[in-house]
Backbone bond lengths (Angstrom), bond angles and torsions (degrees), N, CA, C in turn:
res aa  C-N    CA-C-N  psi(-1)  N-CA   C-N-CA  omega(-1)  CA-C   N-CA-C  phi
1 X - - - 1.454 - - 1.527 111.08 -
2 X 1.433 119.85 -1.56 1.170 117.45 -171.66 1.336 114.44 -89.76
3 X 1.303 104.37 28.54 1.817 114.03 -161.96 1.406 94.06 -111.37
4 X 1.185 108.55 -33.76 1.464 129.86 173.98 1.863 129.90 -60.12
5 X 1.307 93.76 -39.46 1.898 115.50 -169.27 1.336 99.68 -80.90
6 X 1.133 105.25 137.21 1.758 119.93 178.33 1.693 103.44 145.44
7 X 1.140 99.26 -160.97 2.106 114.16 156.06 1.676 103.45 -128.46
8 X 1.619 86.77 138.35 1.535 109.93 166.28 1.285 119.85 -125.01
9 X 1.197 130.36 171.75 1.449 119.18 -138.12 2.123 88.44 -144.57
10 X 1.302 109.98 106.77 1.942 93.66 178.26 1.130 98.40 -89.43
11 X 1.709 104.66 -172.05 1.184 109.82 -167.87 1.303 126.73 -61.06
12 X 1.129 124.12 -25.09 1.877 141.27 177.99 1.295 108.08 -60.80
13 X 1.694 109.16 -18.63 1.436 79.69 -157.68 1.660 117.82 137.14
14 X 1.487 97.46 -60.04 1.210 133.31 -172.57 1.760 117.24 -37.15
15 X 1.525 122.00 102.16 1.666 99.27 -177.94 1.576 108.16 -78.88
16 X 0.941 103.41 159.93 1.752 113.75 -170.59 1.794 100.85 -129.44
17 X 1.679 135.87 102.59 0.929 119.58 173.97 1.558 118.66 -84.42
18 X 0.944 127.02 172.78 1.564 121.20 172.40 1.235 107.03 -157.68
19 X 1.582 104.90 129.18 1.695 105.15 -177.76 1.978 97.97 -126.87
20 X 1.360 84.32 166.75 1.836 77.29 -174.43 2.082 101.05 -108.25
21 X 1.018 119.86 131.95 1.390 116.82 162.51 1.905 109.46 -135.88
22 X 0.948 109.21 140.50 1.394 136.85 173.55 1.584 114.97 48.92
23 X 1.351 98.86 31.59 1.503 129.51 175.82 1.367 94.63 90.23
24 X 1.520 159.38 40.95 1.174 158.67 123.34 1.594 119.18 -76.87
25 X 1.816 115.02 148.65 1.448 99.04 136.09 0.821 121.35 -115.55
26 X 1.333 103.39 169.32 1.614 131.11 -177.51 1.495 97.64 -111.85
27 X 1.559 113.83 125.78 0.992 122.90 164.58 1.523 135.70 -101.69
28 X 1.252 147.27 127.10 1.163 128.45 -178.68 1.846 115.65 -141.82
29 X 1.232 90.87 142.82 2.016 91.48 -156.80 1.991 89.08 -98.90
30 X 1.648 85.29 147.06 1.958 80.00 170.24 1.044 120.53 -82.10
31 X 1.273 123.23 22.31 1.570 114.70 159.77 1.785 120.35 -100.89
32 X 1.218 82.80 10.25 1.743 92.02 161.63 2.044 109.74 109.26
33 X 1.592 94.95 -16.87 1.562 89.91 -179.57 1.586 122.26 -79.35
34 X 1.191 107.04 149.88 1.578 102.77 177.96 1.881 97.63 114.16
35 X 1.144 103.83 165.95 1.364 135.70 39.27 1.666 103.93 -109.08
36 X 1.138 118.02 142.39 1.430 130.80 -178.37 1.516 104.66 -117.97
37 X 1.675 121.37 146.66 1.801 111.26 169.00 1.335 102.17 -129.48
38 X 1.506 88.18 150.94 1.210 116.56 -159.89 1.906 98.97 -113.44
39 X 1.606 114.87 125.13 1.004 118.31 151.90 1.416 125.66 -84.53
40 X 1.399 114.99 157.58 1.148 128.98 160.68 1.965 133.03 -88.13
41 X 1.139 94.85 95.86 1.683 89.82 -165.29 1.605 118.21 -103.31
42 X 1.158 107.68 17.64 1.158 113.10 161.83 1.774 116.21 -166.92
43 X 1.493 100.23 124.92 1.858 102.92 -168.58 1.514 95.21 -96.76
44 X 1.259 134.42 -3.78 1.130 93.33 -179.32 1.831 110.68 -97.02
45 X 0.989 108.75 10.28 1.504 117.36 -173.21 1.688 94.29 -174.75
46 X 1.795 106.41 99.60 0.987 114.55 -176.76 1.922 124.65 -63.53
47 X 2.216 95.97 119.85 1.141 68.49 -173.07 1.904 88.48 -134.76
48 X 1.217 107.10 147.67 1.976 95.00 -173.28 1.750 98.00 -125.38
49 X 1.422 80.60 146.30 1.581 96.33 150.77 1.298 119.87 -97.28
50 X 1.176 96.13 135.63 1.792 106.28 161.91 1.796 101.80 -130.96
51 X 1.875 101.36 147.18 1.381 115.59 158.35 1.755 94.16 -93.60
52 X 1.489 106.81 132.56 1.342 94.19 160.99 1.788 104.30 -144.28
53 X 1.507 115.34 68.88 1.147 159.65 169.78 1.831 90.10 -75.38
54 X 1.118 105.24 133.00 1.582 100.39 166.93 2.009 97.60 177.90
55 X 1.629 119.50 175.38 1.555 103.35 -168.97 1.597 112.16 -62.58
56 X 1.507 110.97 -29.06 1.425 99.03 -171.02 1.935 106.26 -82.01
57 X 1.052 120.26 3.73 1.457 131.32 170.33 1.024 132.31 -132.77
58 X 1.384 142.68 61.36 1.526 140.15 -146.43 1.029 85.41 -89.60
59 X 1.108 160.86 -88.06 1.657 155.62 -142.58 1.464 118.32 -86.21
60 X 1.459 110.98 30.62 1.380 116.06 -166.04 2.135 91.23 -91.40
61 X 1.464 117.19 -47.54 1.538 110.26 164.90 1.345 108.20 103.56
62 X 1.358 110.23 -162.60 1.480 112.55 176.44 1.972 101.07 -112.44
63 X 1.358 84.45 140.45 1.512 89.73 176.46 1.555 137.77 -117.76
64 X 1.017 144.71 121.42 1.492 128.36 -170.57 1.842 110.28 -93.08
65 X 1.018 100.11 147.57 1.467 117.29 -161.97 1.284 98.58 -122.42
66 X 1.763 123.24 140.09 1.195 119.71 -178.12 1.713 99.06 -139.67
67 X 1.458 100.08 121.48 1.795 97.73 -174.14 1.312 109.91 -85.44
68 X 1.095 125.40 152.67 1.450 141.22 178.09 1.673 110.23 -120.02
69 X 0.785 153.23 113.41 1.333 178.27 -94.84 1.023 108.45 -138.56
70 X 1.247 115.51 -69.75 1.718 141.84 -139.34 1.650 85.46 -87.17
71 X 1.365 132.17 -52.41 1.416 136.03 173.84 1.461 137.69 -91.23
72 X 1.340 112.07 -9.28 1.658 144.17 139.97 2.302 80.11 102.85
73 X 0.971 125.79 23.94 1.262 140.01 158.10 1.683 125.69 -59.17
74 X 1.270 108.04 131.00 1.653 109.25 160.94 1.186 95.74 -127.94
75 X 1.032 121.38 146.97 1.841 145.56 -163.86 1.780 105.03 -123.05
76 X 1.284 128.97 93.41 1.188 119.16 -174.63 1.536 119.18 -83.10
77 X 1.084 129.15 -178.16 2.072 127.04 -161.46 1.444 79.87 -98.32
78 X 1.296 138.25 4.01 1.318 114.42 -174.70 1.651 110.11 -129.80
79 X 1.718 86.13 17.70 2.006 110.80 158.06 1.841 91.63 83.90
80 X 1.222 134.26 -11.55 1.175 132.69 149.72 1.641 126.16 -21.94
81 X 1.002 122.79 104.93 1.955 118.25 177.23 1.470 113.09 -119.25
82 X 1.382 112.04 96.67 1.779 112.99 166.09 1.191 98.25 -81.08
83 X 1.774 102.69 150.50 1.142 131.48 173.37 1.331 121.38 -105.12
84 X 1.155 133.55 136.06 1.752 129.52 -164.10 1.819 90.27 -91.70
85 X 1.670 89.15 122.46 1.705 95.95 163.46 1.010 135.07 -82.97
């Protein structure tokens, strides 16, 4: 999960913090949404789900996130790409 912890930045703009507790993250955006957690469902090529369903997004869902390394990128199923700051 430590692939996960830091701030990332989506395309808007948007900072996204992420901290790790009890092998989860917790995500939380500076515009006030979240905190949302994020599992880790695959170690050998980090890849997480998050629901990030909440009042200002009811149909926003669960999402899978796929990290990229080489570009410090996660690519979400819902075409979403944070950038590691």
């Amino acid at each position: 999960m430590q692939a996960l912890t830091g701030t990332w930045i989506d395309q808007n703009g948007t900072e996204i913090t992420s901290v790790e507790t009890n092998n989860l993250g917790l995500l939380s955006y500076s515009n006030g949404r979240g905190p949302f957690t994020a599992l880790q469902v695959n170690l050998a090529t980090p890849v997480f789900s998050v629901n990030f369903t909440d009042g200002s997004q009811p149909d926003a869902g669960e999402q899978t996130g796929i990290m990229n390394f080489a570009k410090d990128t996660i690519t979400w199923s819902n075409e979403t790409i944070w950038t590691k700051a």
